[in-house]
N, C-alpha and C positions, 0 to 999 in steps of 0.2 A: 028362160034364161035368168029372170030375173032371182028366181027358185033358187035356182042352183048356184048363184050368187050370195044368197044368202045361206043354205048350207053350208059352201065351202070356207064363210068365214067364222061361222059357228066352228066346224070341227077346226077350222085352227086356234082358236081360240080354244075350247077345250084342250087340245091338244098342249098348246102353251100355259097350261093351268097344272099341268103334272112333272113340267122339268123342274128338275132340284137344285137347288142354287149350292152348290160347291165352294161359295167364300164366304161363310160366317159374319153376320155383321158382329161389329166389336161398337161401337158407339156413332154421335155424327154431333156435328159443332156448327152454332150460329154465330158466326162475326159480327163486327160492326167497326167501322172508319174510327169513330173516335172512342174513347170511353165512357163506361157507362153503361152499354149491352142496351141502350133504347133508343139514340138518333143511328140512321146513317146505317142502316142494316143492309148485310154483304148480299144475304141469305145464305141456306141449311146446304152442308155438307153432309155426305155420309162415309165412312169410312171401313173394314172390314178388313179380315187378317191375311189377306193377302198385303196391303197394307204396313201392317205393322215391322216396326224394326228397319224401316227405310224412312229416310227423311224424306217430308211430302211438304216441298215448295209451293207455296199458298198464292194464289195470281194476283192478290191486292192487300195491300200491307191492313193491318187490322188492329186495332188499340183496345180492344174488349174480346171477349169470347166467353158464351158460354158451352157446357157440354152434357151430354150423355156417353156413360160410358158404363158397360158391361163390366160383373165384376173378375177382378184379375189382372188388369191395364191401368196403365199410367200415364199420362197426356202431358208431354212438353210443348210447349212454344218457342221457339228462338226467332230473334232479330237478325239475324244472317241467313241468306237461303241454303247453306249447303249444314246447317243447325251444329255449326261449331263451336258458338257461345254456352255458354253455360245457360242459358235457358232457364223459362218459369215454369215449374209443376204446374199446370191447372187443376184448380178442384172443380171436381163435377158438381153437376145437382142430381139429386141422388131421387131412383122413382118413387111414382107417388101421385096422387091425386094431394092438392093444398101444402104442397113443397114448395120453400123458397128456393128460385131462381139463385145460383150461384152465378154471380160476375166474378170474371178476371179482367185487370185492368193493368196496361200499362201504359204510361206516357210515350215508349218510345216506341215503335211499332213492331209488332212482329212480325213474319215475311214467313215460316214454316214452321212446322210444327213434327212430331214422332209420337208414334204410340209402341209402347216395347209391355212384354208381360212384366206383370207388378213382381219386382224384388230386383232387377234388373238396373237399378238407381238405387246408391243408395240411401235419398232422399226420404222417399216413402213414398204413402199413395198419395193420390188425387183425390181421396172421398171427401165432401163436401163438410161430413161430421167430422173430421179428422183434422187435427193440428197438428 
Protein backbone atom coordinates (compact mmCIF):
# COMPACT_ATOMS: atom_id res chain seq x y z
CA UNK A 1 0.00 0.00 0.00
CA UNK A 2 2.55 1.95 1.11
CA UNK A 3 4.42 1.34 -2.52
CA UNK A 4 1.74 2.30 -4.34
CA UNK A 5 1.38 5.51 -2.48
CA UNK A 6 4.32 6.48 -3.41
CA UNK A 7 4.17 5.66 -7.09
CA UNK A 8 1.08 7.51 -7.55
CA UNK A 9 2.55 10.49 -6.25
CA UNK A 10 5.64 10.45 -8.23
CA UNK A 11 3.75 9.96 -11.59
CA UNK A 12 1.71 12.92 -10.52
CA UNK A 13 4.21 14.97 -9.98
CA UNK A 14 5.98 14.00 -13.06
CA UNK A 15 3.01 14.48 -14.73
CA UNK A 16 2.67 18.07 -13.39
CA UNK A 17 6.28 18.72 -14.61
CA UNK A 18 5.04 18.86 -18.43
CA UNK A 19 1.81 21.20 -18.36
CA UNK A 20 2.60 24.45 -20.15
CA UNK A 21 1.97 27.52 -18.59
CA UNK A 22 -0.18 29.56 -21.19
CA UNK A 23 0.22 33.11 -19.36
CA UNK A 24 3.54 34.45 -20.07
CA UNK A 25 5.23 36.09 -17.10
CA UNK A 26 5.87 39.89 -17.91
CA UNK A 27 7.62 40.91 -14.63
CA UNK A 28 6.70 40.89 -10.54
CA UNK A 29 7.03 43.93 -8.04
CA UNK A 30 8.21 44.25 -4.21
CA UNK A 31 6.28 46.78 -2.15
CA UNK A 32 6.87 48.30 0.88
CA UNK A 33 4.44 50.58 3.49
CA UNK A 34 6.69 53.38 3.59
CA UNK A 35 9.37 54.57 1.36
CA UNK A 36 12.56 53.60 0.67
CA UNK A 37 12.00 49.76 -0.59
CA UNK A 38 13.77 48.48 3.00
CA UNK A 39 11.49 48.84 6.10
CA UNK A 40 7.95 47.53 6.11
CA UNK A 41 8.02 44.97 3.22
CA UNK A 42 4.50 43.87 1.60
CA UNK A 43 6.37 41.01 -0.18
CA UNK A 44 6.76 39.78 -4.00
CA UNK A 45 4.14 39.94 -6.45
CA UNK A 46 4.07 38.33 -9.75
CA UNK A 47 2.28 39.43 -12.57
CA UNK A 48 1.94 38.02 -16.38
CA UNK A 49 0.06 39.10 -19.62
CA UNK A 50 -2.99 37.84 -18.88
CA UNK A 51 -2.65 40.72 -16.61
CA UNK A 52 -1.72 43.40 -18.51
CA UNK A 53 -3.80 46.46 -19.86
CA UNK A 54 -6.27 46.01 -16.81
CA UNK A 55 -5.88 47.98 -13.69
CA UNK A 56 -4.71 45.52 -10.93
CA UNK A 57 -6.04 47.02 -7.47
CA UNK A 58 -3.16 46.36 -4.97
CA UNK A 59 -4.82 45.02 -1.30
CA UNK A 60 -2.44 47.45 0.87
CA UNK A 61 -1.55 50.88 0.03
CA UNK A 62 2.37 51.00 -0.77
CA UNK A 63 4.85 54.09 -0.75
CA UNK A 64 7.91 52.31 -2.52
CA UNK A 65 8.13 49.66 -5.14
CA UNK A 66 10.57 48.13 -6.65
CA UNK A 67 10.30 45.92 -10.20
CA UNK A 68 11.20 43.45 -12.77
CA UNK A 69 10.00 43.81 -15.89
CA UNK A 70 10.48 42.00 -19.26
CA UNK A 71 11.40 44.01 -22.18
CA UNK A 72 8.49 45.85 -23.96
CA UNK A 73 6.10 46.90 -20.74
CA UNK A 74 5.56 49.78 -18.92
CA UNK A 75 4.66 49.85 -15.04
CA UNK A 76 2.33 52.63 -13.66
CA UNK A 77 1.27 53.03 -10.23
CA UNK A 78 -1.64 55.18 -9.26
CA UNK A 79 -3.13 56.48 -5.98
CA UNK A 80 -6.71 55.68 -6.87
CA UNK A 81 -7.99 52.12 -7.07
CA UNK A 82 -9.72 52.14 -10.32
CA UNK A 83 -5.90 53.88 -11.73
CA UNK A 84 -7.63 57.14 -12.95
CA UNK A 85 -4.95 59.58 -11.89
CA UNK A 86 -2.34 60.31 -13.76
CA UNK A 87 -0.06 57.95 -12.33
CA UNK A 88 3.99 57.29 -11.77
CA UNK A 89 5.99 55.38 -14.50
CA UNK A 90 8.10 53.08 -12.49
CA UNK A 91 11.56 52.44 -13.42
CA UNK A 92 12.66 48.95 -13.26
CA UNK A 93 15.91 47.37 -12.22
CA UNK A 94 17.13 46.15 -15.09
CA UNK A 95 18.81 42.21 -14.93
CA UNK A 96 21.95 41.38 -13.80
CA UNK A 97 24.06 39.96 -11.25
CA UNK A 98 25.71 43.48 -9.22
CA UNK A 99 22.72 45.78 -10.47
CA UNK A 100 21.52 48.60 -8.52
CA UNK A 101 18.09 48.17 -6.93
CA UNK A 102 15.85 50.78 -8.47
CA UNK A 103 13.43 52.40 -5.67
CA UNK A 104 10.24 54.16 -6.57
CA UNK A 105 8.95 56.39 -3.93
CA UNK A 106 6.16 58.25 -3.16
CA UNK A 107 4.92 60.03 -0.12
CA UNK A 108 1.39 59.53 -1.00
CA UNK A 109 0.48 56.02 -1.43
CA UNK A 110 -0.39 54.18 -4.22
CA UNK A 111 -3.28 51.66 -4.07
CA UNK A 112 -2.87 49.96 -7.90
CA UNK A 113 -0.92 49.68 -10.40
CA UNK A 114 -1.21 48.73 -14.76
CA UNK A 115 1.20 47.14 -17.00
CA UNK A 116 0.14 48.04 -20.95
CA UNK A 117 2.91 47.15 -23.74
CA UNK A 118 5.69 49.84 -24.03
CA UNK A 119 4.61 52.82 -26.57
CA UNK A 120 1.15 52.72 -25.25
CA UNK A 121 1.99 55.95 -22.95
CA UNK A 122 3.31 58.50 -24.13
CA UNK A 123 5.54 58.94 -21.31
CA UNK A 124 8.22 56.40 -22.27
CA UNK A 125 9.67 53.41 -20.75
CA UNK A 126 10.21 52.22 -17.32
CA UNK A 127 14.05 51.29 -17.85
CA UNK A 128 15.93 51.97 -15.06
CA UNK A 129 18.87 53.34 -17.52
CA UNK A 130 16.44 55.58 -19.10
CA UNK A 131 15.45 59.28 -18.21
Amino acid sequence: MYLASVLAGVVAFASARVIHRDDPYVGDLRTFTVTGCYAENQGVGTFTESMVNICQSYPLKFSSISIHLTDGWTFRAYSTPNCKDPGTIIKRTMPGDNVPLICNNNPRPWVAYMVVPMGSWEDGPCDGDEE
